[in-house]
C-alpha positions, 0 to 999 in steps of 0.5 A: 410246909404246904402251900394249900390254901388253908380252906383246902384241909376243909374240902379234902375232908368233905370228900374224903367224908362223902366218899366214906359214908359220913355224910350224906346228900341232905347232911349238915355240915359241921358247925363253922367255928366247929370246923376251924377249931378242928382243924385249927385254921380261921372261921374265914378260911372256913367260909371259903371252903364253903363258897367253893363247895357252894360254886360247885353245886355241893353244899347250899348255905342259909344264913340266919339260925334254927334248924334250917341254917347252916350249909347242907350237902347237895348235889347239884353238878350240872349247874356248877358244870354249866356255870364253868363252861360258860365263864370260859366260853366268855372267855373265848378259851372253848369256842361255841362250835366245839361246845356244839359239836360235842353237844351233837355227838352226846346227844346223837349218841343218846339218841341211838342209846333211848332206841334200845332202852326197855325202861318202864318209864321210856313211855311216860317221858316221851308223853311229858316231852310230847307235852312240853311240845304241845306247850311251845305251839302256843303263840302266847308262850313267850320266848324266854318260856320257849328256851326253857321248854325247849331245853327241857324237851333235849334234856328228857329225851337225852335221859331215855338213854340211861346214862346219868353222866351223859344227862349230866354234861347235856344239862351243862352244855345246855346250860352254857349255851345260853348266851349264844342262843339268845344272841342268835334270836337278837341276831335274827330278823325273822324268829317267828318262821325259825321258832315254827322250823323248830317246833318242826324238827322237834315234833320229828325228832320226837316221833322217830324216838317213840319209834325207836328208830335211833338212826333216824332220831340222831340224823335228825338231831344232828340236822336240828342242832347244827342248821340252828347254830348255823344262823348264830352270829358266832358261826361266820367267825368259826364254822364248825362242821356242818355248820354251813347247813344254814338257813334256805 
């Protein structure tokens, strides 16, 4: 006799529908007593089902009635992703200088990657992340705004090099690092003048990209993203390499 939560028969299924063709991003699920009939378990097993496929940026549930209730397939992993690794860095089972180093690596790598790129759209994303650059200089652009913007900056770059999984896990690591970057604007007495260094490492970062010089751009990026980590309070607990680049 299984020992599987009960819920597992309604997941097994949904992939097993998503994998076939049966239902697609956009889909409703099947009604919530439609479901435990089918399978012959409780509607709170069901609701179960659902919470997970919801934490795993599948489905996104409206409560209520009409044509907008109910839960619909989505497809959302970067966040459920992010939310992952961020719960185990707060757990201290993943360490933040692995989590960045993995970042330098995927990010370096995209990096070499965009150089190569001949996507018709290489040139209208570079405009928009010279855009969101323009946006950051403004001294009334709050700092919660510019983490956002910044992020959004990393993001569109990564996307040049055409690998979604890539895109997918930068969005996550982005995502999961949250805590440490606003522990580390806390930590620091003098954000102003870093805030300006990164708008500097930014704009180089950016103009190496629009020259197709991957070299120069993963060179870069890799100096930004660890001489930033180097003024994190976690970096004195557990240096990760290049991570000694701190601030002069």
């Amino acid at each position: 006799m299984s020992t599987d939560p009960a819920y597992t028969v309604v997941l097994e299924w949904i992939e097993q529908q998503l994998r076939s063709g049966g239902l697609r991003v956009g889909d409703k699920l099947p009604a919530e007593r439609t479901l435990a009939e089918d399978f012959g378990i409780s509607r709170a097993s069901v609701r179960e089902a659902v919470r997970i496929l919801a934490a795993m940026g599948l489905v996104r549930s409206a409560t209520g009635s009409g044509p907008h209730s109910g839960a619909t397939v989505i497809s959302d992993p970067s966040a459920a992703l992010g939310w992952a690794l961020r719960m185990h860095i707060a757990t201290r089972s993943l360490p933040v200088a692995d989590v960045v180093a993995t970042r330098v690596l995927l990010e370096t790598q995209s990096s070499l990657d965009a150089a190569a790129s001949r996507d018709p759209g290489r040139d209208a994303v570079l405009t928009r992340a010279g855009e969101l650059l323009d946006r950051m200089d403004d001294p009334a652009v709050g700092d919660a705004e510019f983490h956002v913007l910044d992020a959004q900056f990393h993001l569109l770059l990564a996307s040049l090099g055409g690998n979604v999984v890539l895109e997918t896990i930068m969005a996550s690591l982005r995502e999961a690092t949250i805590g440490y970057v606003q522990e580390t604007v806390a930590a620091t007495s003098d954000w102003p003048s870093i805030r300006a260094r990164l708008q500097s490492q930014h704009r180089a970062v950016h103009r190496a990209t629009v020259e197709r010089d991957g070299e120069e751009a993963a060179r870069l990026l890799r100096e930004h993203i660890m001489w930033f980590y180097g003024h994190a309070p976690t970096a004195a607990e557990s240096p990760g390499e290049g991570a000694v680049n701190a601030p002069e």
